[in-house]
VOFI-513255 format. One line per 5 residues: number of its first residue (from 1); for each residue y, z, x of C-alpha. Coordinates in Angstrom, 3 decimals. Example, Ala and Ser with C-alpha at 12.3 -4.5 7.8 and 13.67 -1.06 7.14 Angstrom:
BEGIN
1) -4.500:7.800:12.300  -1.060:7.140:13.670
This chain:
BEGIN
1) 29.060:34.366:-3.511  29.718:31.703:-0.734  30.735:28.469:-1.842  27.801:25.944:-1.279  29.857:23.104:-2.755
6) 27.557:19.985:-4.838  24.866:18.173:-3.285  25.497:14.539:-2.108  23.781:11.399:-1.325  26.031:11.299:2.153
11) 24.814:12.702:5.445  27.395:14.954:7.539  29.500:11.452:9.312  31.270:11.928:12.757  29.031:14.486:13.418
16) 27.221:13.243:17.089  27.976:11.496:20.167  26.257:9.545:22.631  25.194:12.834:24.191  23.834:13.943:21.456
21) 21.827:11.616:19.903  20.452:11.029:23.254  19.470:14.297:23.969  17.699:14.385:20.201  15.661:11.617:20.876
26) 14.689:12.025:24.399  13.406:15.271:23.101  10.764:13.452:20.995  9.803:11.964:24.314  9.188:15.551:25.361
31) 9.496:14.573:29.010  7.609:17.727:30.458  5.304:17.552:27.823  4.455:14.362:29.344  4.491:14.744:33.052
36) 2.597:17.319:32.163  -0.167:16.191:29.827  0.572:12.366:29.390  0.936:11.174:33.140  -2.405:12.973:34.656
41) -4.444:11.823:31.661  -3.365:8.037:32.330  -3.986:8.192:35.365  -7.259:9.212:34.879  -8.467:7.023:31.743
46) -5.973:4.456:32.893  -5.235:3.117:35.935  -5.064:5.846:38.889  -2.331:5.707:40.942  -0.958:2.817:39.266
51) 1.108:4.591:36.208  4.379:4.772:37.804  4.652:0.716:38.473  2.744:1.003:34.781  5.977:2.669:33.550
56) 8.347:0.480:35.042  6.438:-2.486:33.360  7.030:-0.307:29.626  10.382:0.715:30.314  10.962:-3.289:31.110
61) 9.124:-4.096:27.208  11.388:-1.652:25.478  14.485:-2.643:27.493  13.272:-6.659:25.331  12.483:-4.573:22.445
66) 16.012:-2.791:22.276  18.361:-5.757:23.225  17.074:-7.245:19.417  17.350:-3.657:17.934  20.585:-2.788:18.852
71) 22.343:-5.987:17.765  21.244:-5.451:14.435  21.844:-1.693:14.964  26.045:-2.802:15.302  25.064:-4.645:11.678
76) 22.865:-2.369:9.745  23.841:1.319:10.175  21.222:2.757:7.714  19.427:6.532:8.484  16.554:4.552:7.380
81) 16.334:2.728:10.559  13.024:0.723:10.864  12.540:0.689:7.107  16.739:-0.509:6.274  15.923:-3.318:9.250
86) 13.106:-4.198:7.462  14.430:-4.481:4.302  17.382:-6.433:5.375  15.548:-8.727:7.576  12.084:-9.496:5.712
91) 13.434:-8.099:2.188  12.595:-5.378:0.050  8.762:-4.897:-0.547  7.797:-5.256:3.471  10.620:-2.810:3.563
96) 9.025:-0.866:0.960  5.875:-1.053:3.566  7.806:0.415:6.792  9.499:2.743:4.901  6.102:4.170:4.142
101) 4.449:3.633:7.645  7.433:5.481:8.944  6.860:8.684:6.946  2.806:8.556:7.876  3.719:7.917:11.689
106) 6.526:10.050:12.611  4.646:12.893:10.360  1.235:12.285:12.310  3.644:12.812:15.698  5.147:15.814:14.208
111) 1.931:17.582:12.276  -0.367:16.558:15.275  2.092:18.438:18.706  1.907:21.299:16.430  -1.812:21.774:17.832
116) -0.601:21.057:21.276  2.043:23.747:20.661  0.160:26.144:19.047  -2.381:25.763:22.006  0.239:26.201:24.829
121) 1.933:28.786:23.240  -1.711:30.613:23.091  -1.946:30.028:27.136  1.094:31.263:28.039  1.697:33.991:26.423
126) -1.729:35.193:25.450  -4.151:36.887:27.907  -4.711:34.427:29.969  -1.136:33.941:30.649  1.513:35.962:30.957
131) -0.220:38.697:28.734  2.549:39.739:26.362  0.705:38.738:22.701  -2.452:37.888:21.585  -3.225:36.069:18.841
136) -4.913:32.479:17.926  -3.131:29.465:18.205  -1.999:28.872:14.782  0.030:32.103:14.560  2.372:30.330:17.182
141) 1.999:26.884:14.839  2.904:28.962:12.241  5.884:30.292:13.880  7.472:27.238:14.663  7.349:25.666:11.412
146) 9.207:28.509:9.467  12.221:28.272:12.453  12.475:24.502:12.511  12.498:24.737:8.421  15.641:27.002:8.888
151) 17.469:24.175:11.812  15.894:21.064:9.628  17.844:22.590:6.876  20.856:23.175:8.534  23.621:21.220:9.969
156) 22.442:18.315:12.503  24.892:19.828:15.031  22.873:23.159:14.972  19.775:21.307:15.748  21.617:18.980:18.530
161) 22.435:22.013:20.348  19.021:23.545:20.624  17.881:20.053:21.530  20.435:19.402:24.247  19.628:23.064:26.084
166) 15.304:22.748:25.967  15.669:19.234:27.469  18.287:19.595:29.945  15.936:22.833:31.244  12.769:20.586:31.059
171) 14.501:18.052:32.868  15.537:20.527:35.525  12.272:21.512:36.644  10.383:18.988:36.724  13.678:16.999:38.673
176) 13.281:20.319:41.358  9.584:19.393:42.235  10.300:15.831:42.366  12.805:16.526:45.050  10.944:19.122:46.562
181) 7.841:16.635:47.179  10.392:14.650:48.330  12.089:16.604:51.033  8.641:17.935:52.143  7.067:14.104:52.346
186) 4.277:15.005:49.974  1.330:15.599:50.858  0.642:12.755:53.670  3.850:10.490:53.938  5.274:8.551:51.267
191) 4.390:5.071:49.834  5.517:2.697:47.673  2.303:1.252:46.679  1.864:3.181:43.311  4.788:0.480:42.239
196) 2.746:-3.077:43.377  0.730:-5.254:41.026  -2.372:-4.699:43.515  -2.110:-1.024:42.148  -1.362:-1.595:38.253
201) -4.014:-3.984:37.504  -6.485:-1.852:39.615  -9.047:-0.863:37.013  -10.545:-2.619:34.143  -8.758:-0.254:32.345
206) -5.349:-0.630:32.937  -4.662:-1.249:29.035  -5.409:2.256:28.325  -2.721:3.190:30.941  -0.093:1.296:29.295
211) -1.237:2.504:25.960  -0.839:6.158:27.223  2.492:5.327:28.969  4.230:3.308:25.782  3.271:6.850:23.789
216) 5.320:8.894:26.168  8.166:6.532:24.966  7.544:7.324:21.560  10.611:8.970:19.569  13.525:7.049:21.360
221) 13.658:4.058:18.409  14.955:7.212:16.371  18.561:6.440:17.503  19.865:4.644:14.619  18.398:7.374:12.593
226) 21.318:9.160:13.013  23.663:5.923:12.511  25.262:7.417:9.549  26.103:10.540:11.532  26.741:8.949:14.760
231) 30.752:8.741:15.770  31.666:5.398:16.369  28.049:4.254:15.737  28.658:0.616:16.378  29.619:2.044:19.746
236) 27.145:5.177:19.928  24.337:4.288:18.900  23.395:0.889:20.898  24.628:3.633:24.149  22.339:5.714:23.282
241) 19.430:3.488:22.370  19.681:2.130:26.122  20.267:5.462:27.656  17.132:6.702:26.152  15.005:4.241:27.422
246) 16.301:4.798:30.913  16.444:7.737:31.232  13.023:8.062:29.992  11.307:5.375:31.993  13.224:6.313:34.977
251) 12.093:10.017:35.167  8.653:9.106:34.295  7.885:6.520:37.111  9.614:8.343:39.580  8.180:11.864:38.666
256) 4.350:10.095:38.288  5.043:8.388:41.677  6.173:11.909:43.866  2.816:13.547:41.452  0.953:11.013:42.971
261) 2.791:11.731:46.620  2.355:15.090:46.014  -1.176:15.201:46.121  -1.732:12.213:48.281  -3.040:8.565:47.450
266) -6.494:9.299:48.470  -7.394:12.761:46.811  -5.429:11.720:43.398  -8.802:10.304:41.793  -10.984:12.916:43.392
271) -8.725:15.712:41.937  -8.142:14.583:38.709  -11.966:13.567:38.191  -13.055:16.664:39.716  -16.221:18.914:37.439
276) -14.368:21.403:35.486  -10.952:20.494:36.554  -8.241:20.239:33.342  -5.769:17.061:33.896  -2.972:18.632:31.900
281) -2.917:21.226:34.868  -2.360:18.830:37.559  1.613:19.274:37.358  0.946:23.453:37.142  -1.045:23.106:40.501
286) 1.909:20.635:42.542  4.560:23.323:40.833  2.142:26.301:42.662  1.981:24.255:45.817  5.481:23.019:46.075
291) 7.543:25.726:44.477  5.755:28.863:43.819  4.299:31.013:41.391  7.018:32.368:40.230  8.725:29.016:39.148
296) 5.365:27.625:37.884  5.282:30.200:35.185  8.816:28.842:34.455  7.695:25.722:34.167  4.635:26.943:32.111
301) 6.952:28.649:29.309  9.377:24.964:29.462  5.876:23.173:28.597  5.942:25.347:25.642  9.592:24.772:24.560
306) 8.983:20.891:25.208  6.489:20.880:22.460  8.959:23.115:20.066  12.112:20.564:20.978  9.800:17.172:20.428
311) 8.512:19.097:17.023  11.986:19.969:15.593  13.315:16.006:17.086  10.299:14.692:14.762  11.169:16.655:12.066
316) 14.587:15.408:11.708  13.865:11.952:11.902  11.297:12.474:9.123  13.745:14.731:7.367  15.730:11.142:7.375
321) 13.365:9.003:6.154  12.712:10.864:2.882  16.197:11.477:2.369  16.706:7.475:2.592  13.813:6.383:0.487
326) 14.856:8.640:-2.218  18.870:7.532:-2.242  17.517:4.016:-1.947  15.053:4.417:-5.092  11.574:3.758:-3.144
331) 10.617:7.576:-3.107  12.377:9.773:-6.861  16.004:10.033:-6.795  15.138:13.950:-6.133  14.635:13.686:-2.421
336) 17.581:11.797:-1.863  20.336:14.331:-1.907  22.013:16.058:0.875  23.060:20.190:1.244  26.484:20.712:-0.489
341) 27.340:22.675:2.548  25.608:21.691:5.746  25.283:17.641:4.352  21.538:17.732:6.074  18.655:16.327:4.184
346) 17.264:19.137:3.236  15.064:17.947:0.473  13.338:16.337:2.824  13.192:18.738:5.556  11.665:21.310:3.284
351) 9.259:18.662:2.325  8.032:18.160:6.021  7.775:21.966:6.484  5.521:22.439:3.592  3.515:19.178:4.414
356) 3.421:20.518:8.162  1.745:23.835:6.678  -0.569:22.252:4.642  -2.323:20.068:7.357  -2.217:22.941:9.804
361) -3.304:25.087:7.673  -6.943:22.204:6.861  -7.056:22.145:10.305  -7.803:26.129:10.788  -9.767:26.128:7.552
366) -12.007:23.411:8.656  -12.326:24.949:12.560  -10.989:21.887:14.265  -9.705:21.934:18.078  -5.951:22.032:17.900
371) -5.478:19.752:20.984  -8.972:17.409:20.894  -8.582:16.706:16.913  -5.515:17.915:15.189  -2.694:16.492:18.125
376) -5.405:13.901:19.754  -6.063:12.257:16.582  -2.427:12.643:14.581  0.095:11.353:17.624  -2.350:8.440:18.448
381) -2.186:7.602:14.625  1.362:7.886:14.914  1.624:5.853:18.007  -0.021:2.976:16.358  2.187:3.538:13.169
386) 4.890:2.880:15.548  4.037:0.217:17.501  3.479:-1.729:14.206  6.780:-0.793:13.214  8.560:-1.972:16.457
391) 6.680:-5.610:15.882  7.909:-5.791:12.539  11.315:-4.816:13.138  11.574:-7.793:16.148  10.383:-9.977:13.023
396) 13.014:-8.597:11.088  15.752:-9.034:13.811  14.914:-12.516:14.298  14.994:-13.578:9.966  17.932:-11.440:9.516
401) 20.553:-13.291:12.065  18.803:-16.741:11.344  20.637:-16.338:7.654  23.496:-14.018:9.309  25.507:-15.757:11.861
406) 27.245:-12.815:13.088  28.187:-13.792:16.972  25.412:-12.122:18.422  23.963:-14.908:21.001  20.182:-16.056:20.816
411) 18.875:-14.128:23.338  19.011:-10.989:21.509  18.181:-12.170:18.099  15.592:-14.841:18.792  14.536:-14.869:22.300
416) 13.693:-11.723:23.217  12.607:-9.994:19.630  10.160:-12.881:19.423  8.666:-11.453:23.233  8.944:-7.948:21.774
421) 7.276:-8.562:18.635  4.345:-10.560:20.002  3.814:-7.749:22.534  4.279:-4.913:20.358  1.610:-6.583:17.486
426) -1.170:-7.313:20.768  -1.085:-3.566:21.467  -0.854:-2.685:17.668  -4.059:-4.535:17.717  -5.255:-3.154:20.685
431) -5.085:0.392:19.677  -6.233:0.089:16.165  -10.017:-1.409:17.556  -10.212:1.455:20.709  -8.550:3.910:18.333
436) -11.984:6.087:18.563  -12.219:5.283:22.011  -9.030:6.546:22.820  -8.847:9.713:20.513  -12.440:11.415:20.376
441) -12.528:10.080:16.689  -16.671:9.413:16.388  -18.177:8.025:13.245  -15.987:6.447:10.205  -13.143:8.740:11.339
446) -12.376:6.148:13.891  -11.865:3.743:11.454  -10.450:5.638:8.754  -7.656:7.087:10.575  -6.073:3.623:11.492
451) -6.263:2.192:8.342  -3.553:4.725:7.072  -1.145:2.903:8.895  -2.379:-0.231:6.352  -2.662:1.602:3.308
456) 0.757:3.518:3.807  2.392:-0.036:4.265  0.510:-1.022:0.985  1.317:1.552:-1.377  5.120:1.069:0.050
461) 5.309:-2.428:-1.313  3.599:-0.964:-4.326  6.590:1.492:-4.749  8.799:-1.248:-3.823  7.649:-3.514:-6.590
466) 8.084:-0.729:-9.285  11.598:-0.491:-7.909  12.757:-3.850:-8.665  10.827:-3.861:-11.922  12.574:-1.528:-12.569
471) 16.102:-1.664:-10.934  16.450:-5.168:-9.268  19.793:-5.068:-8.873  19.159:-1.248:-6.343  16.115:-3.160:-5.053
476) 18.390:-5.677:-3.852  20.611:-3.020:-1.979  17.638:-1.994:0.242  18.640:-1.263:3.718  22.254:-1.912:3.540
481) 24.608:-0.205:5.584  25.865:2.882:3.655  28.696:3.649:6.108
């Protein structure tokens, strides 16, 4: 028999590069899945043809957000991430709190694109597709949870590799329409007025464009997740945290600006509003127009490995979490080992799995819409788990260098987290009162589903409390760097 060797409470170290953490966490962002589904639906709830300057405006909020995260990140190099920052900056119960709200939010994110994938999958390669299987949704759902159980629970290389292929192909064709709408000149001449003020504050909705545009951020905060595994990480992972949020905001304006091109200022609305017309074919119908059929179905099956590489990016970072709240004593000392061989969390990955199958699985029982209700409803819930996350963390930024003077200047530990945070908590806010607004959530559902974010940050000072009851001096020792 094959030498597993003795679990650990260490993750696998030296194990990724800027490259690769980059390419994990960008793959959370699911870039097609978002030109694809997120850009036409903010422009339509949102604010028209004024998403891409929308997404510059973002990309310009996380760019404040980061500059706080990542001088704490060369400080703190925890796999806990928001939860060590929080412990470290704002102590060990509101750590307790994120450490908790992580686990709900990233889960929601993770549970919830399994309905988008599941219904993709269905499209493409059901009947109305390509017409090579037929069967319901969840069968694909299904699917992909029993093969990201088998990469959670593997090395972190493995699942860096798959990562690093889906997205670079993603990234490829949706990069050939953008420069194919380019060379041609779109539709009627090109203009740069999607980027001007005049254009983003158009509607009286342009909240609920920036609301859709942070969310197809959402995923690239993961970076010091893999601190511990990171080479260099004081190095790595600050690279990477900046590289994600580039690269992400930069491919998103530009591709929602040449969609917008593509189709021409004036018809955009008509399109998009038309009777009977689905938004999250908008990009299917440029990639017809501009590049063929044959490359459209391409792009169709990519849409379908988006959602796959976003689920199995989620699921590591999840994997994570537990992993750290068990070493650390908030979750039992069970989940909080590591794969003699492989050094992954695997505790925790096959806890997501099962938890993944369960909710599916209530979902199907109970008849729900896999898009409309099980990924409308779970990845707004995790958005807002997020958001709140990111405000707390600037808190935690700013109290942990005001009793740490560690060289970092003011900017990035007072000025700018204190922007972030106050921006960050306004849309935390935001979201939680239009959450049923914004999801299809009628009756007390769209009140109930936002307060999990509070009562998952409740019970985790709860669990915190018991902790230093009983173990103050490991209570203590929350969040600390464990390189």
């Amino acid at each position: 028999m094959a030498d597993i060797g003795t679990p650990s409470k260490a993750l696998r170290p030296n194990a990724l590069g800027v490259a690769a953490i980059s390419f994990m966490v960008i793959s959370a962002a699911a870039p097609l899945t978002g030109a694809a589904g997120g850009i036409p639906l903010s422009m339509l709830l949102g604010n028209g043809a004024g998403i891409p300057g929308t997404f510059l405006l973002v990309t310009a909020i996380l760019l404040i957000f980061a500059a706080g995260y990542v001088a704490m990140a060369r400080h703190v190099k925890n796999a806990g991430a928001f939860y060590a920052f929080a412990a470290q900056g704002l102590g060990g119960h509101v750590g307790g709190a994120a450490a908790m709200i992580a686990l709900l939010s990233y889960n929601a994110m993770q549970i919830g694109l399994m309905g988008l994938f599941g219904f993709a999958a269905a499209g493409t390669f059901g009947p109305a597709g390509l017409g090579l299987i037929d069967v319901p949704w969840y069968y694909w759902s299904y699917a992909a949870i029993a093969i990201i159980a088998v990469l959670g629970y593997r090395q972190v290389d493995l699942s860096a590799k798959v990562l690093m292929l889906l997205v670079f192909l993603e990234f490829a064709i949706v990069i050939l329409l953008d420069v194919v709408i380019l060379g041609k000149g779109g539709a009627s001449g090109l203009s740069l007025a999607p980027f001007t003020p005049a254009q983003i504050f158009s509607t009286d909705t342009w909240s609920i464009g920036v609301l859709y545009c942070f969310a197809g951020f959402i995923g690239f905060e993961a970076t010091t997740i893999y601190s511990e595994e990171a080479r260099d990480a004081h190095v790595t992972v600050p690279k990477a945290t900046y590289v994600s949020v580039l690269a992400i905001g930069v491919f998103y304006s530009i591709t929602a600006w040449l969609m917008i091109m593509g189709i021409g200022m004036d018809n955009l609305m008509p399109t998009l509003g038309a009777e009977g017309f689905d938004p999250t074919s908008f990009l299917f119908v440029l990639g017809g127009t501009y590049l063929g059929d044959t490359l459209t179905t391409v792009m169709g099956i990519l849409f379908v490995t988006s959602v796959f590489a976003a689920l199995l990016a989620f699921h590591n970072a999840i994997a994570r979490y537990i992993f750290v709240t068990g070493r650390e004593g908030i979750l039992p000392d069970s989940v909080g080992i590591t794969h003699g061989k492989h050094l992954s969390p695997h505790v925790g990955s096959v806890i997501q799995s099962i938890l993944a199958l369960l909710i599916v699985t209530l979902f199907v029982v109970l008849g729900l819409d896999p898009v409309f209700a099980l990924f409308s409803w779970l990845s707004q819930l995790g958005t807002l788990g997020v958001l709140g996350l990111m405000s707390l963390t600037s808190f935690s930024v700013i109290a942990f260098f005001a009793r740490n003077a560690l060289g970092e200047g003011a900017l990035s530990t007072k000025v700018l987290p204190l922007i972030a945070g106050v921006v960050m908590a306004i849309l935390f806010v935001k979201i939680f009162m239009d959450f049923g607004a914004l999801t299809g959530a009628e009756g007390n559902l769209s009140w109930m589903l936002p307060s999990l974010v509070i009562v998952a940050g409740v019970i985790g000072i709860a669990l915190a409390a018991m902790l230093k009851s009983r173990d103050p001096g490991r209570f203590a020792d929350l969040g600390k760097t464990k390189l």
